[in-house]
MDTraj code that builds the backbone (N, CA, C; nanometers):
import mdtraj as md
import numpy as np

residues = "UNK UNK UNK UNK UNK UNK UNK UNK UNK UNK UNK UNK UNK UNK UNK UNK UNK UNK UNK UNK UNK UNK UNK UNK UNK UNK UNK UNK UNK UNK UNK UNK UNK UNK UNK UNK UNK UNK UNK UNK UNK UNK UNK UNK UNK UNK UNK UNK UNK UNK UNK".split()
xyz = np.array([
    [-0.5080, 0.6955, 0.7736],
    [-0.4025, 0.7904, 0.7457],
    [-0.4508, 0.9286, 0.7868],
    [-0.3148, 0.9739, 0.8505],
    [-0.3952, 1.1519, 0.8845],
    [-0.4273, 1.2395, 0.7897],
    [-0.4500, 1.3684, 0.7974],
    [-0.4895, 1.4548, 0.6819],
    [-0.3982, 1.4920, 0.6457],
    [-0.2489, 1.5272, 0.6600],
    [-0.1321, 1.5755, 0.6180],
    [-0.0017, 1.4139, 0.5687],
    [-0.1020, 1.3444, 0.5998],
    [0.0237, 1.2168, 0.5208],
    [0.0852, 1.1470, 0.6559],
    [0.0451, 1.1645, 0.7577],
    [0.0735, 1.1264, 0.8896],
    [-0.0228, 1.0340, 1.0288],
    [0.0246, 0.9975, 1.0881],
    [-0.0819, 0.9319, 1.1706],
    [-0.0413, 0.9783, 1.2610],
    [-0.0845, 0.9558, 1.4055],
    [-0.0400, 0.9508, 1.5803],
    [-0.1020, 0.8732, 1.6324],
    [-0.0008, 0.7860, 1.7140],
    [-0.0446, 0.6755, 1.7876],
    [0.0260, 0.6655, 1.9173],
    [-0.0281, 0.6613, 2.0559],
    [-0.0064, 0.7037, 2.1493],
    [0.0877, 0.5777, 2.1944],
    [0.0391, 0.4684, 2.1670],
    [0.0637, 0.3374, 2.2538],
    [0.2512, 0.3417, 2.1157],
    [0.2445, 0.3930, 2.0454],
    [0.4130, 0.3838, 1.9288],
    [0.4869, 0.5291, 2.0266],
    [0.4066, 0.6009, 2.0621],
    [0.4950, 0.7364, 2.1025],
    [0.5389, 0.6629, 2.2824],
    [0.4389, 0.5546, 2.3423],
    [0.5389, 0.5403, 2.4732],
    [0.5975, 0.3778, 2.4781],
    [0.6502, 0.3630, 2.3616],
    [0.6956, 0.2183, 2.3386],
    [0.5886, 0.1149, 2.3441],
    [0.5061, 0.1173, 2.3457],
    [0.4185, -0.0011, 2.3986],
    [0.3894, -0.1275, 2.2740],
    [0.4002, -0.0460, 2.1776],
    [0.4245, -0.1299, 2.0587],
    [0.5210, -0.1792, 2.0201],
    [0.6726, -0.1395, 1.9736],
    [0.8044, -0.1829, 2.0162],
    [0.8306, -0.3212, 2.1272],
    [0.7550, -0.2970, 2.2576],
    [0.7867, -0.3550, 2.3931],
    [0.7059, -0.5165, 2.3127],
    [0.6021, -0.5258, 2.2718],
    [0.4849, -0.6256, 2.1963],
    [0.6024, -0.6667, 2.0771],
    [0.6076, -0.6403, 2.0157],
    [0.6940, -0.6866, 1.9260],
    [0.8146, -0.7509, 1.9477],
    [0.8828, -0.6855, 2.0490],
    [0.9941, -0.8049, 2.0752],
    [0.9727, -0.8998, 2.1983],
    [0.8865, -0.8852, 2.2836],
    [0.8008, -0.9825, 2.3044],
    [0.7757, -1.1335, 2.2387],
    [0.6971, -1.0862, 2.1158],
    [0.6463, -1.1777, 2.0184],
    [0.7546, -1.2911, 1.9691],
    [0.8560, -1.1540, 1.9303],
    [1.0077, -1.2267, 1.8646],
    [1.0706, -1.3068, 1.9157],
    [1.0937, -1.2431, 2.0616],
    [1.1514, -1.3482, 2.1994],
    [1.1582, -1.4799, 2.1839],
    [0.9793, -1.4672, 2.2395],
    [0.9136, -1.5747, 2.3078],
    [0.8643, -1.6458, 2.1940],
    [0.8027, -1.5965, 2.0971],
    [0.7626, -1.7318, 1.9587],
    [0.5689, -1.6791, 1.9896],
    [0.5569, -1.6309, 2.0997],
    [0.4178, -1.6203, 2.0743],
    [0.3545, -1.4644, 2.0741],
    [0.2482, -1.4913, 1.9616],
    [0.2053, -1.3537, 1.8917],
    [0.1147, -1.2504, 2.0198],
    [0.1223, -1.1512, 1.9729],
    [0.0549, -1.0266, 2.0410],
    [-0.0628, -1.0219, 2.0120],
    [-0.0971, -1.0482, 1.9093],
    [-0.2211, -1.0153, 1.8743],
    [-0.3489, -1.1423, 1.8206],
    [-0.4345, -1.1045, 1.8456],
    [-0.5500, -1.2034, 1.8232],
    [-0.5501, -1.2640, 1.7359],
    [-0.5578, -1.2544, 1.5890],
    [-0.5156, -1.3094, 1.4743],
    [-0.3591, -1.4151, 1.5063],
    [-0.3166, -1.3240, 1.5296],
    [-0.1858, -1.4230, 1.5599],
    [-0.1881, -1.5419, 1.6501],
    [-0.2543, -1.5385, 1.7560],
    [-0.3194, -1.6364, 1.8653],
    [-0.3172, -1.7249, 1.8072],
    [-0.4715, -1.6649, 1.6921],
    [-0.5659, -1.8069, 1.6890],
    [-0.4970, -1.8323, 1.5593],
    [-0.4002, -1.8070, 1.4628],
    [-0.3423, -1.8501, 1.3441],
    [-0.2167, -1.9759, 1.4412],
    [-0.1445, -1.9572, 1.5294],
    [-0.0881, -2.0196, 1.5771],
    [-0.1326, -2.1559, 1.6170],
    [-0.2811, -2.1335, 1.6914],
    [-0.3466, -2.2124, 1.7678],
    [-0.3766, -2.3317, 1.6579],
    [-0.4850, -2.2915, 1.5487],
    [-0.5327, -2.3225, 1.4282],
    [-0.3830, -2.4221, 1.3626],
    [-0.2425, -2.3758, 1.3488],
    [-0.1448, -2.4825, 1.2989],
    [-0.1638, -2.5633, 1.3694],
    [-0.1107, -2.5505, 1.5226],
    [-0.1126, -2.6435, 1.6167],
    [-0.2071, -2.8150, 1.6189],
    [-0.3234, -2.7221, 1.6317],
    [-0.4170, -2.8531, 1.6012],
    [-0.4135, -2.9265, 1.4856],
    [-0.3579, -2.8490, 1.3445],
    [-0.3378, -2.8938, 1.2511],
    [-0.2793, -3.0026, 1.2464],
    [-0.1265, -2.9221, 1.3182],
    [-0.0281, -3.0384, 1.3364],
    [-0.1006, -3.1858, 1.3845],
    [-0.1800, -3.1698, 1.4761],
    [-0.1683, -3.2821, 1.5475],
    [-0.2507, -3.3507, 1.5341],
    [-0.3480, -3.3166, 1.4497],
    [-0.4531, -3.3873, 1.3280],
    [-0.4161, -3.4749, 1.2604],
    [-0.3111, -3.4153, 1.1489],
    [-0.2356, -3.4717, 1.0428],
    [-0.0770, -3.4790, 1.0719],
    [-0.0398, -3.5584, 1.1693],
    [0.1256, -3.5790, 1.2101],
    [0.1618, -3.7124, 1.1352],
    [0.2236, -3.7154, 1.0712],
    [0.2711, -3.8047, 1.0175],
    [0.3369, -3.9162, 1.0991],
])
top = md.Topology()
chain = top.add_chain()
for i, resn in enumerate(residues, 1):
    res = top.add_residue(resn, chain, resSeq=i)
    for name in ("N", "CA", "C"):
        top.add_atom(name, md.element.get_by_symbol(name[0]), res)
traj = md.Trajectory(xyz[None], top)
């Protein structure tokens, strides 16, 4: 958090974050690393234990 109650973030001031996000929403697959490997991680799950 900034010193006045604020942040700045360059990649939110030229869409680039916005553009990632509906991306994500679109398509079903995540932007970010965590999200990857949380996806990845069901996946195999699934196909471990498929009924």
């Amino acid at each position: 958090m900034g010193k006045f109650g604020f942040s700045f973030s360059l990649n939110r001031l030229l869409g680039i974050t916005q553009a990632k996000q509906r991306f994500a929403r679109t398509t079903g697959i995540p932007t970010t690393k965590s999200g990857v490997q949380r996806k990845i991680g069901a996946s195999i799950w699934k196909m471990l234990f498929k009924k």
